[in-house]
N, C-alpha and C positions, 0 to 999 in steps of 0.2 A: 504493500500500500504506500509505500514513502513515507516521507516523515512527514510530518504533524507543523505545518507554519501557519496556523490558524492565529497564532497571537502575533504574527508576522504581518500579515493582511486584512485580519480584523479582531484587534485588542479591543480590551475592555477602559484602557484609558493610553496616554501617551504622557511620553514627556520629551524635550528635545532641552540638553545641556549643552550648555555655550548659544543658546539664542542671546542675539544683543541688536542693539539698535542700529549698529554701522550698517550698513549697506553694503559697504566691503567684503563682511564678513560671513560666509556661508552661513552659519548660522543665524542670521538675520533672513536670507531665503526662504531656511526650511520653517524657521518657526513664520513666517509670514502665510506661505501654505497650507500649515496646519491649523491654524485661523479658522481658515476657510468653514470649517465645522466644528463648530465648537459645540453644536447641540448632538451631536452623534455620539462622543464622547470625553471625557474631563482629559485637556491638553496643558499638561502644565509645562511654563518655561523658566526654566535653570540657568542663574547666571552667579558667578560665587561673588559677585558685588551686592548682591539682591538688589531691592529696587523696583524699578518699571521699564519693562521691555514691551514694544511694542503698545504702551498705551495699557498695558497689564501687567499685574504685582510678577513680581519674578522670584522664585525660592533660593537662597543663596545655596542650597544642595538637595541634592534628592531626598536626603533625612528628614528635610525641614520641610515638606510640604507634607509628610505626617501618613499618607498611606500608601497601600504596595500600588505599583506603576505596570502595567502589563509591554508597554513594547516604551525602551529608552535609545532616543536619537543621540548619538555623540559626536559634538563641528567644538572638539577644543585642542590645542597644539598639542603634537606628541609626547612630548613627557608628560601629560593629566591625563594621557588615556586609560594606562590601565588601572590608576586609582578608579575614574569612572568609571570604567567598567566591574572594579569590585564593588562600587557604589550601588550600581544597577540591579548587580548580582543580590545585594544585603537587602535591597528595596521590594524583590521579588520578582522582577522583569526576568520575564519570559522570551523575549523576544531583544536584540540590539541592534539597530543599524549604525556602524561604526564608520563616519563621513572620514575622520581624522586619517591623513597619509604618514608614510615615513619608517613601512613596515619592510616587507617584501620584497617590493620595490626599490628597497634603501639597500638594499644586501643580505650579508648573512647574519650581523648582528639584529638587524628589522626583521631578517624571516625567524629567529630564533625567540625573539622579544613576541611576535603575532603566532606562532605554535603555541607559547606559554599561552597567553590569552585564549585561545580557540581551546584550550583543553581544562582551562578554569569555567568555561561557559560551557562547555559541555559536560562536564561533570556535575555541572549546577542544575541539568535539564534543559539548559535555555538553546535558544538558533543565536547565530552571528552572521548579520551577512556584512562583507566588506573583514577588513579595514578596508580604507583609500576605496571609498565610492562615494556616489552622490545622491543618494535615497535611495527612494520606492516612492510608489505610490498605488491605489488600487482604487481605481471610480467605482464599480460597486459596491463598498463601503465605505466610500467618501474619504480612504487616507489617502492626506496632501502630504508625503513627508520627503521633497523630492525640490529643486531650488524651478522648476517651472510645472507650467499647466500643461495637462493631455486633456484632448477631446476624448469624448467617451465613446467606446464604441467595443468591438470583440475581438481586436487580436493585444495580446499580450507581448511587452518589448521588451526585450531581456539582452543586457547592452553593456558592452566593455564602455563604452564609449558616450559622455553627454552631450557632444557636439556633434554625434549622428543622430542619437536618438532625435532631439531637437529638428536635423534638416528632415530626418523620417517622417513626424507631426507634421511640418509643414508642404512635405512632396503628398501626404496623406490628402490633405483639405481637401484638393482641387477634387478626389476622386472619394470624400466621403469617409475616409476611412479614420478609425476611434480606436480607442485602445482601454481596455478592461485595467490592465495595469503595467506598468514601468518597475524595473530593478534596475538598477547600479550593481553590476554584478563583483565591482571590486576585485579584490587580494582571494576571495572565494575561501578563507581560511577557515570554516565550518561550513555553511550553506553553501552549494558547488551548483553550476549550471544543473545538471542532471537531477539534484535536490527540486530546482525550480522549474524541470519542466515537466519534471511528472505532477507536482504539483497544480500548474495550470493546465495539465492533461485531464485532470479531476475537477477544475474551476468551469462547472455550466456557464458562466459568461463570458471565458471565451472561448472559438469558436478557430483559432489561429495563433502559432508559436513565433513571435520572429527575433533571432538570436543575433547580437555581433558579438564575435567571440574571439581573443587571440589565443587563451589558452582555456584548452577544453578539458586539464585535468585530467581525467580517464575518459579517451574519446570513444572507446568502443561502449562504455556504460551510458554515455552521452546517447549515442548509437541506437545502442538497445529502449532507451528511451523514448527517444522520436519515434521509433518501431512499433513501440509499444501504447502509444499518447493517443489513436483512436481521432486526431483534428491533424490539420497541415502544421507543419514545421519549416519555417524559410530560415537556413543560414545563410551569412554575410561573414566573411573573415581575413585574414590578413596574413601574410607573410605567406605567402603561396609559392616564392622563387623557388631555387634551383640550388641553392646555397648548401642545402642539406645533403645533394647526393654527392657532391665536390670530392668527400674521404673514402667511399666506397670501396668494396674490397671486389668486388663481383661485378658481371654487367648488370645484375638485376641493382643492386642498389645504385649504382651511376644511372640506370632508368628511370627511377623511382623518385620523383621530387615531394615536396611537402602539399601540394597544389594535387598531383597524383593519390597522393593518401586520404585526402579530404575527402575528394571527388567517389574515388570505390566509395569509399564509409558511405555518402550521402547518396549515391546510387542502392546499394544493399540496405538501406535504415528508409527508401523513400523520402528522403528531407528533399525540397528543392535548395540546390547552393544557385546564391547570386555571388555578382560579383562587384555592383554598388549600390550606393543608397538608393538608385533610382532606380535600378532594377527589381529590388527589393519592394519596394511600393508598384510599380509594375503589377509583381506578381502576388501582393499582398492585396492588391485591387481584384484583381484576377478569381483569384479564393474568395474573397469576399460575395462575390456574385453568383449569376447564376448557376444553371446546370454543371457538371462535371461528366465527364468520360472515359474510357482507356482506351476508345479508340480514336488513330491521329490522323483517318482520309479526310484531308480539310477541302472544299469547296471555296475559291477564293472569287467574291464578287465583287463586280469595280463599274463603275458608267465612264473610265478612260482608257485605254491598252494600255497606258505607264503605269498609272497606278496599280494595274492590274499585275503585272510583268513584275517589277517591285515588291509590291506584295510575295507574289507565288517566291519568287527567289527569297526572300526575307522570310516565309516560311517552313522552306525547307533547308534556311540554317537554323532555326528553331527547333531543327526533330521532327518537324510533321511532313506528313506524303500528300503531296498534291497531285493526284491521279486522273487521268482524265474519265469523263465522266461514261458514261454506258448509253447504249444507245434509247433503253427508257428513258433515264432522265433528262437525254437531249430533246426526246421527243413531248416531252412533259412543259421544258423550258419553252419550246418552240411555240407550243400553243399560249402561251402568254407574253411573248418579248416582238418585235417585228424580226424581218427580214437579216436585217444586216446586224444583228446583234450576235456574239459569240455564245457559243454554250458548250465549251470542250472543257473548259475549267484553265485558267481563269473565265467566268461567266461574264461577259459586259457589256452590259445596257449598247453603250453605240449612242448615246445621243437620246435613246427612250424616256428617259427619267425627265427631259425638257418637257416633252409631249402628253406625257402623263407620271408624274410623280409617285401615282401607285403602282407602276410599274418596280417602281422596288422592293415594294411590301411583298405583289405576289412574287418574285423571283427568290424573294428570304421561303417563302412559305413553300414554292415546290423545291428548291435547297433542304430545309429541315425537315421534309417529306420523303426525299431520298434514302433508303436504306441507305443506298454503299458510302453517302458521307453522314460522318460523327461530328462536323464539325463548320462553322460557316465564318470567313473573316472579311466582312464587309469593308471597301477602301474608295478612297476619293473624294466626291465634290458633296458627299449627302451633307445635309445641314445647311450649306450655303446657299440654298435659297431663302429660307428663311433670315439666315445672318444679313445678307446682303441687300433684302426689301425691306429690313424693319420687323420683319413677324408678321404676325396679326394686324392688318391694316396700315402696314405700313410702306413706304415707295407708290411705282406707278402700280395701275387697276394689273396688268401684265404679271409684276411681282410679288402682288400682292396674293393671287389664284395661287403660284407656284409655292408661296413660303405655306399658303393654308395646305396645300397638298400634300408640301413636304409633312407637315406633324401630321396632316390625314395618316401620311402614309409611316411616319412613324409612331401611331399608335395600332395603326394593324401590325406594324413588326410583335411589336407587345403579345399582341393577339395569338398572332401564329405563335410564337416562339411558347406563352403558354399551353396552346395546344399539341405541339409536339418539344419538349424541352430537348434541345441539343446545346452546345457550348457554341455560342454567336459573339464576335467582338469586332467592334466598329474601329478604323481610322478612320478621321475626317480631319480638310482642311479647317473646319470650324466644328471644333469640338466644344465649342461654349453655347452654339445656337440653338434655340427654342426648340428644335428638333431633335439635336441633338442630348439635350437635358430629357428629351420623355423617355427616349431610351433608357439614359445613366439614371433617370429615377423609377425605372422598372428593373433594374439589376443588371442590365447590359454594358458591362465595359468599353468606353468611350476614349481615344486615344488619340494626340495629335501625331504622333511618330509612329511609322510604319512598321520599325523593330518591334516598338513597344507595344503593337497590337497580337503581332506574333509571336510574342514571348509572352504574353498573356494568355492565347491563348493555348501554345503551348503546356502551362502549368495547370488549364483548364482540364486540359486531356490529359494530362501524366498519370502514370499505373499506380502512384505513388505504393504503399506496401500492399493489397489487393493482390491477391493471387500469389504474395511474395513466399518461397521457402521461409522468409526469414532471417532473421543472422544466424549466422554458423555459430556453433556453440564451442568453446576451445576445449579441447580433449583433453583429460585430468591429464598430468606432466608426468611422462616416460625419463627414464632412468639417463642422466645425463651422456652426452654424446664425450668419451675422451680421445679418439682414435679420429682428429680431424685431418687426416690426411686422405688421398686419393680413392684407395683402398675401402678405408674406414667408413668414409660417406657414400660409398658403392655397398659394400653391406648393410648399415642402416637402412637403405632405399632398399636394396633384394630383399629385407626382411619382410617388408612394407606391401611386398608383389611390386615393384617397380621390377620389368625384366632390361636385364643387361646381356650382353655379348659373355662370352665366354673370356674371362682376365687372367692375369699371374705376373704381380708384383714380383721382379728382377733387380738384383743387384750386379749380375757380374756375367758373362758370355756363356755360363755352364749352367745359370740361371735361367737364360734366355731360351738354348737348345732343348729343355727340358722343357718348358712353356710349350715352346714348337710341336714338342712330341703329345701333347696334352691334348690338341688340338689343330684342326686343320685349316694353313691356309686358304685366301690371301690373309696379312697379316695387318694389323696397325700396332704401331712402335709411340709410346708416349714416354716424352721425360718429367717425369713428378715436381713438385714443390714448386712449380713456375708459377707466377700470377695468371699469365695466359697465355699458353703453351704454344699455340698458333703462332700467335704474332713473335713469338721469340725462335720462331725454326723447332719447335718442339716435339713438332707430330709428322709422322711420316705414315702413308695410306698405301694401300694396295699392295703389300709387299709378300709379291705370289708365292715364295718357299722361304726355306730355311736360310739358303745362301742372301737372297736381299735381305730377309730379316738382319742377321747379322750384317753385312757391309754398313745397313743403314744405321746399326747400333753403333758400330764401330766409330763411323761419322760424327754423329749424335753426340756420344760422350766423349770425342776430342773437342770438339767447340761449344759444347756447351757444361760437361762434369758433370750432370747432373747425381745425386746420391742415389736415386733410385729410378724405376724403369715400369713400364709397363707394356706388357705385351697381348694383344687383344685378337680376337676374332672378328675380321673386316666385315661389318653388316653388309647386306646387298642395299645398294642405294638406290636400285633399280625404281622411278616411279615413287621418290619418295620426297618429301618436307620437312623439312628442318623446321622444327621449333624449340622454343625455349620458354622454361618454365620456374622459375622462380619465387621464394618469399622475403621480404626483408621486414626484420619487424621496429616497427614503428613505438617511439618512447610514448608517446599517447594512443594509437590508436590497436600498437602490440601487432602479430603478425598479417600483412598485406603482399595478396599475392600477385603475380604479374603473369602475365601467359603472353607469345608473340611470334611474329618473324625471326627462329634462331639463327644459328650458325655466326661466322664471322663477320657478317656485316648487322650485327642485331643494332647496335649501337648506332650505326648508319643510318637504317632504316628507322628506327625508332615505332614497329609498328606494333604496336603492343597495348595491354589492355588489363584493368585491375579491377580485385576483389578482396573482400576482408577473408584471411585465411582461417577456419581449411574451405577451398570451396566444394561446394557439391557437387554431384557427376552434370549434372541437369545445369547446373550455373556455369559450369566449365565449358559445357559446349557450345551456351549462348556466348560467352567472354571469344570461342575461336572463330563463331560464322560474325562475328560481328567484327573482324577486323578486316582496315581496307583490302589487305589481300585476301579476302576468306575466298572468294574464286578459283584461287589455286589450289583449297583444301576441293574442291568441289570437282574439281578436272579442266584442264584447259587445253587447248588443240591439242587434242588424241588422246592429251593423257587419263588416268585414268582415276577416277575420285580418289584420295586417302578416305582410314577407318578414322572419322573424328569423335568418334562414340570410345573406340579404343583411347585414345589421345586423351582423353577428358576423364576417362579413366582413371587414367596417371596421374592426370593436373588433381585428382584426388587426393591419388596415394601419396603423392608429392608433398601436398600442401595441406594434409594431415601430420605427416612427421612432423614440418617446419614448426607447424602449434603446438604441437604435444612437446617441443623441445625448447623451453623459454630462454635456456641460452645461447640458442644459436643467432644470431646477426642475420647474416643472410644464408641461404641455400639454394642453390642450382642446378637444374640441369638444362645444358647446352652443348650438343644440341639434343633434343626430341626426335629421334629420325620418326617419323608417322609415314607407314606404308599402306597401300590397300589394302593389304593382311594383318595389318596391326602397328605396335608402338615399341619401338626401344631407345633406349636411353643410352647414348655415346659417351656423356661425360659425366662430371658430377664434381660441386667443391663445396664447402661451407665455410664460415669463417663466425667465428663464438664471438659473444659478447666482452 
């Protein structure tokens, strides 16, 4: 169930310590907000001068205003905080918001001083949220304890950041959008993102999560959260660069950036990621509206070809399919639109919407009447008739027909769109005009930028977690891995069923001939302990007897010495793909798996694709048809499919060890050979934590 912030959100009294009259001074904010309702509950304000604060007596401590305080604000300089905070603790407060900086943030003497704290408060029963944040606040029960105003409405803002939250309220207005409640999510040194989103998972008024987050603490419980929360979750976040795979020991972790491991998490948990404030609102508009779907054949209708053209392209960098349409519904269209209007999809008036203005109404209506589209994104000049006559009686008698037409016609949109609900989102050059407000005040998303309508509607249709396995669950932890050599992570994996070639670890020519006899050519010859063997002359292929085996050893360990050797049995390559299959795990979100284009050029190509580790066999095969090259898994001139059922297999067995072994860093294999007959495994490395 989570925990219990009920005195967090809605106490039985407040008090806020260090309110004062400066303006300057944070605590002149909050206690200015928490005003605001004073008949909801008894707010007292704490200043150790006593006095009058705000035009109201002020207690010069929380002792002196004589009874217990259920939720204690603290805006007073770092060295009084954690007297106040034992102050709070004596007082009875259940609940703290700790505005005061200078913790965590500060280093290791601040993160040491804010542990102390967090573990005095939780030993007391009480939550702490912060240090180093800037409120809360919750409009359903009227706490202001936050330095500004939210409009009120259903999504919940849960925010590293007050100078986003702030431009978020104000990208909101224009499209309506309110907010149940705001956190400062601070230092997170007791109450942690995950604490507050199950919690507004369980909050009936709201209805939407949306997080900026730099640190997410434990991002796979984050994860499991959003998964599990039953309403949308939109994150927003930061530090997405490249910086992180820079020390990598493997190619999977030079793959794998910090921007990569968000993305899996938020693919596999259903959260939409954005990627700014204004996207963010975008798609918080988006949710907020009407119908929803999972499926993405959009219908794109437009009364110009550019807008039209625009549109479809700006849709389908969205994610969605713009298909052309069937020959019912061309023939459906046709009976309502004239001669020279398009109906292959994009659908476009042509000039009809002059001549009759309800010519847009019906063309929304046999669109959301179509089985094969889920989806309609209306683009262009609608609205501007009405903007550009005045409205309602206003301009010449000419302008005046067309602007009444236009809202004629868009209250039939209303109509239709209640009688068959699908996901419909407007751009218009005037998305303020009279027309266009009956729409956005019947729940239809109203957009002046043509991204921003596809990206709306996008979020409209996302699978979000519906139909989802789920998160992987991490497999209780197998008996540490000590043998991280060549060898050693080739057994690991055979134990697992990962099949390999036939091997025999060699030190010396007497070594090698004995391998030989083990097994039958062609040969491959590898030299051990290299970072990567390829690229350093390491690996020699096809070595059809025992005479090349040796010359090519002989070779080998003059230029390069290697200490040890491996002698293998040459797969057949016949008809076959290279992949590469990888985990590296992640300090917040733990192991992240990568599947792709292997062999030598992996790092080239870059075409690869990720998921929270272990993945399932069923997850693994969508992660392989879904990358740009999946064609070549499929068969291309002559050739003949690979087993990607086999492959996905592996990406299993693979990417169940990685988890099961929490100190391994990363794990590899490269390459994948995947034949029409099946999967084996060429190489293999790990490198421990």
């Amino acid at each position: 169930m989570g925990r219990d912030l009920t005195a967090l959100f809605d106490p039985g009294s407040v008090a806020v310590v260090g309110a004062s009259d400066d303006p300057a001074k944070y605590g002149h904010a909050v206690a200015s907000q928490a005003l605001r309702a004073p008949d909801r509950r008894p707010v007292h304000l704490v200043n150790r001068r006593g006095g009058t604060v705000l035009g109201r007596t002020a207690a010069p401590s929380l002792a002196a205003i004589g009874e217990p305080v259920e939720l204690v604000v603290i805006s007073v300089p770092g060295a009084g905080f954690e007297a106040a905070v034992d102050d709070a603790l004596a007082c009875g407060a259940k609940a703290i918001v700790g505005i005061t900086a200078g913790f965590a943030e500060a280093g290791p003497a601040g993160l040491a001083r804010q542990r102390a704290v967090a573990a005095r408060v939780q030993a007391a029963g009480a939550v702490l949220v912060g240090p180093n944040c800037l409120g809360i606040a919750d409009n359903t029960t009227e706490l202001y304890l936050a330095s500004d105003r939210f409009a009120p409405g259903g999504v919940a803002l849960l925010s590293q950041s007050g100078n986003l939250a702030l431009e978020l309220q104000l990208r909101g207005a224009p499209h309506g959008l309110g907010f149940s409640r705001f956190v400062s999510l601070g230092n997170q040194a007791d109450v942690t993102l995950v604490d507050l989103v199950e919690d507004c998972a369980r909050h009936e008024a709201t209805s939407a999560i949306a997080v900026y987050a730099e640190d997410f603490g434990d991002g796979r419980a984050f994860a499991r959260a959003a998964t599990a929360a039953g309403k949308p979750v939109v994150l927003l976040t930061a530090g997405r660069g490249t910086a992180s795979a820079r020390s990598a020991q493997s190619h999977t972790g030079a793959l794998t950036t910090s921007a990569d491991v968000v993305a899996a998490a938020c693919r596999d948990a259903g959260v939409e990621l954005v990627h700014t404030p204004r996207e963010m609102t975008v798609v918080l508009a988006a949710l907020s509206a009407g119908p929803r779907t999972s499926g993405r054949r959009t219908a794109v209708f437009t009364d110009g070809g550019g807008h039209g053209a625009i549109a479809a392209d700006a849709a389908e960098d969205a994610g969605l399919d713009v298909p052309e349409l069937g020959a019912r519904a061309r023939e459906r269209l046709r009976a309502v639109l004239w001669e020279q209007s398009a109906v292959g999809n994009p659908v476009d008036l042509a000039g009809m919407g002059e001549q009759n203005p309800l010519s847009y109404a019906d063309t929304v209506a046999e669109l959301l009447a179509a089985d094969e589209v889920d989806a309609v994104l209306m683009t262009g000049y609608f609205g501007g008739y009405a903007a550009s006559h005045g409205g309602l009686g206003g301009g010449s008698a000419g302008g005046s027909v067309l602007a009444q037409g236009e809202q004629q016609a868009a209250r039939a949109i209303v109509t239709h769109l209640a009688a068959a609900p699908k996901p419909l989102v407007v751009q218009s050059m005037y998305p303020q005009s009279p027309s266009c407000r009956v729409l956005a005040g019947a729940g239809v998303p109203v957009f002046a930028a043509t991204e921003d309508a596809a990206r709306a509607l996008a979020a409209m249709t996302a699978r979000g977690t519906a139909g989802r396995p789920g998160l992987p669950a991490l497999p209780a932890p197998a008996a540490p891995l000590r043998d991280t050599g060549y060898h050693g992570v080739r057994a690991l994996l055979d134990s697992a069923g990962v099949p390999f070639p036939p091997a025999r670890e060699i030190t010396d020519e007497a070594g090698l001939l004995a391998a030989a006899a083990e097994f039958e050519g062609p040969y491959v010859l590898k030299a051990l302990h290299l970072l990567h063997k390829s690229d350093a002359g390491g690996v020699a292929l096809r070595l059809a007897g025992r005479d090349e085996l040796l010359a090519a050893y002989r070779e080998m360990h003059a230029r390069l010495g290697a200490s040890s050797y491996s002698v293998e049995a040459m797969a057949d390559l016949t008809d076959g793909i290279e992949l590469i299959v990888g985990v590296n795990r992640d300090p917040r979100f733990g192991p992240v798996a990568l599947v792709g284009l292997g062999g030598v050029l992996t790092e080239t190509l870059r075409d690869v694709a990720f998921a929270l580790a272990p993945v399932p066999v069923r997850r693994a095969e969508e992660l392989l048809r879904g990358l740009r090259t999946a064609a070549l898994l499929a068969g291309v001139r002559g050739r003949p499919a690979v087993d990607v059922a086999a492959a996905a297999a592996v990406v299993e067995r693979i990417t169940t060890v990685a988890a099961a072994h929490p100190e391994i860093a990363e794990l590899e294999v490269n390459p994948l050979l995947v034949r029409p007959d099946g999967a084996v495994a060429l190489d293999a490395r790990a490198v421990l934590l």
